[in-house]
C-alpha positions in Angstrom: 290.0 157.5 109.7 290.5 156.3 106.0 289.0 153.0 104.8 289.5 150.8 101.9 286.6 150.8 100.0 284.9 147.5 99.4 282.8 146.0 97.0 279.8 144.8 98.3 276.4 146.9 98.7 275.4 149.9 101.1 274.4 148.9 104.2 272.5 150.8 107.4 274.3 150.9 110.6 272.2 148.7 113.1 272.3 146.5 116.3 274.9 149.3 117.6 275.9 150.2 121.4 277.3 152.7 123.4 277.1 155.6 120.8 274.8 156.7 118.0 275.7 156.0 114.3 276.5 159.3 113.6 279.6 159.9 116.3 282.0 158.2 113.7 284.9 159.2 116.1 283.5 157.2 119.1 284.5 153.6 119.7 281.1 151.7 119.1 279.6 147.8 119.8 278.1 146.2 116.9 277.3 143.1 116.8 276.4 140.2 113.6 277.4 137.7 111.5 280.7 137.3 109.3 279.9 136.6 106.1 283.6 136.2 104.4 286.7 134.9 105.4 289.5 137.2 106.8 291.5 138.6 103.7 294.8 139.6 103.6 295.3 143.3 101.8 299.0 144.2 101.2 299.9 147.4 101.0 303.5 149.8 100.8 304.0 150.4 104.9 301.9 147.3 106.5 298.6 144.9 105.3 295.8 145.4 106.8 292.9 142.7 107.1 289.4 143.1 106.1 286.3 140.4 105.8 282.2 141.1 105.5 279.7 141.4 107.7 275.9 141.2 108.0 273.3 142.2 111.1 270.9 140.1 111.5 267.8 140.1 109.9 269.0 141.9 106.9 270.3 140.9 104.1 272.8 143.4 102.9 276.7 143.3 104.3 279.4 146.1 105.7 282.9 145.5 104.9 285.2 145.4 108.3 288.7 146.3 108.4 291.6 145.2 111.1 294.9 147.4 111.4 297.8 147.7 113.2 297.1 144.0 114.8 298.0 140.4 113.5 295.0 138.6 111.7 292.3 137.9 113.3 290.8 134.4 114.3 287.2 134.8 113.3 286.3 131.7 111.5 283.3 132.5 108.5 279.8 132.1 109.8 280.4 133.0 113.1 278.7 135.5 115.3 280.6 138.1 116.9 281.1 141.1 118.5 282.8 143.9 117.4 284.6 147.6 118.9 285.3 149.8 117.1 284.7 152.8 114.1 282.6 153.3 111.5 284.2 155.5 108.5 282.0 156.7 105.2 283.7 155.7 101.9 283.5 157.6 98.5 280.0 157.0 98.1 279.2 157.4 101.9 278.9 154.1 102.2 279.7 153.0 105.6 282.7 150.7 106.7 283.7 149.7 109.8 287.2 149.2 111.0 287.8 146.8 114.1 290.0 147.3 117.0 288.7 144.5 119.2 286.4 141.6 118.7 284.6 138.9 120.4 283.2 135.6 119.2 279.9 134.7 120.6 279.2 131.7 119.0 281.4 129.9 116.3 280.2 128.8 112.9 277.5 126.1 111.9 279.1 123.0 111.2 280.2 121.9 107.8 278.4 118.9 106.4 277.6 117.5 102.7 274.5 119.1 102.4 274.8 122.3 103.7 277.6 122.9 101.1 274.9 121.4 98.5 272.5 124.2 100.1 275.3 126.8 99.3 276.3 125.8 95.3 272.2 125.1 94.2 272.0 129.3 94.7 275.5 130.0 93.1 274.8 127.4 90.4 271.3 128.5 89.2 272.5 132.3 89.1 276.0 131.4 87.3 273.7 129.0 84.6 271.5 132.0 84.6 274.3 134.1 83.4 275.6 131.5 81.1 272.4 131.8 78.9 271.9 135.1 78.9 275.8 136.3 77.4 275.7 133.1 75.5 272.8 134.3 73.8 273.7 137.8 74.1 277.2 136.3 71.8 275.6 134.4 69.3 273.1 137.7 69.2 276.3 140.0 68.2 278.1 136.9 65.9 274.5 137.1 63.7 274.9 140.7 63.5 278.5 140.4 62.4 277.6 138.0 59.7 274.8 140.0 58.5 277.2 143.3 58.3 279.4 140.7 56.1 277.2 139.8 53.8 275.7 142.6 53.1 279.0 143.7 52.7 279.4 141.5 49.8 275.8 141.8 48.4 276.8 145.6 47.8 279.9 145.0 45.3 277.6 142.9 43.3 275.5 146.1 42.2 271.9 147.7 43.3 269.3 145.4 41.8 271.0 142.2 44.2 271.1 144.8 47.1 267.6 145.7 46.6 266.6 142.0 46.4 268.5 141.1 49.5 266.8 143.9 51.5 263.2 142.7 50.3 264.1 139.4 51.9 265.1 141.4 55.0 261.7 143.2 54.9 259.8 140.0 54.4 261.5 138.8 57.8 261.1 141.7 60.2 257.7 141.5 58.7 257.6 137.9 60.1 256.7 137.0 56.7 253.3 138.7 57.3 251.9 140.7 54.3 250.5 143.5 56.3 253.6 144.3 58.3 255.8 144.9 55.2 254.9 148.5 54.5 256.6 148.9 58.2 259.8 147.4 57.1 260.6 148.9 53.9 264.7 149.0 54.0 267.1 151.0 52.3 270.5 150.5 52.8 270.5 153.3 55.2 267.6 152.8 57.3 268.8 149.2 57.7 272.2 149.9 59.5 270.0 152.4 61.4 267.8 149.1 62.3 270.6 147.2 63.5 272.7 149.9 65.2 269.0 150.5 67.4 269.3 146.6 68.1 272.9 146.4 69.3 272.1 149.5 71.3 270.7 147.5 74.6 273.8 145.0 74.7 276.1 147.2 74.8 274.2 149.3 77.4 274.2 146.1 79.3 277.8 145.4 78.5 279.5 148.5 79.5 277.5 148.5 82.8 278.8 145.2 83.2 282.2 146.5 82.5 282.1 149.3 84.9 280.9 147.2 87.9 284.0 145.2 87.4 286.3 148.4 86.7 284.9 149.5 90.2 285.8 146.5 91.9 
């Protein structure tokens, strides 16, 4: 059966019943946690309905789809029991799509400081993230400027672009008189300098940028 694939991490079928994991066209019991709330997904003949969902004791989550039945009424948090088949993606990563559930127990109640508990997580990674591409853009704005300048240093005429490169080689030296003879510039060798330096942004940009264009 085809699956819509979701974007959330591989996951290991466990805590299954009636069937092993590998008889993808025999109705199977699993039985876990959901992690998301029930999504809508429209589509051009009918939506279909698909949330997240982890087994205990691990930390990693399946996503579950519902078809061909009206939204189900499985609240997020609760733990529940689920028929039906599992289905390998794209990148074999399993899925699981429901035709009959059962809640065992319903979701922990809501209180002020279990949604504290839930942003201090979310908050710390997002102010981690923060930092890093804020430095990560004032990083590529210095590199701008510098192209800029030297730039205009260049119309000027040799002897100013030979000065302005000593001053570059006195700061890559860290202003330290043995270190100099490592950072002896020409115009050449310094564009090489600072195209090696944008290198690992960008690396880390366009991986960022194909994670979302996977999504």
């Amino acid at each position: 059966m085809k699956t819509v694939e979701m974007a959330r991490p591989a996951q290991k079928q466990n805590t299954i019943k009636n069937s092993p994991v590998d008889g993808f066209k025999d109705q199977q019991i699993i039985q876990g946690i959901l992690t998301s709330r029930i999504e809508t997904r429209e589509t051009k003949t009918e939506p279909f309905y698909y949330g997240f969902f982890k087994f205990p004791n691990q930390e990693q989550e399946i996503p579950v789809i519902w078809k061909k039945q009206a939204k189900p009424d499985i609240k997020k948090g609760s733990q529940a029991e689920l028929k039906g088949q599992w289905a390998k993606s794209n990148d074999s990563r399993p899925s699981f799509t429901c035709s009959d559930f059962k809640i065992i127990t319903g979701p922990p109640e809501l209180t002020i400081q279990s949604l504290r508990k839930q942003i201090q997580p979310l908050l710390s990674f997002t102010l981690e993230q923060k930092q890093e591409w804020q430095q990560k853009t004032d990083f590529l704005f210095s590199k701008n400027r510098a192209l800029e300048k030297l730039e205009k240093i260049s119309k000027l005429g040799s002897q100013y672009l030979q000065a302005y490169l000593l001053t570059k080689n006195a700061r890559y030296a860290n202003y330290q008189q043995e270190l100099l003879k490592h950072t002896n510039f020409t115009p050449e060798s310094y564009l090489e300098r600072m195209a090696s330096e944008l290198e690992d942004t960008e690396r880390r940009i366009k991986v960022y940028q194909n994670k979302e264009g996977g999504n």
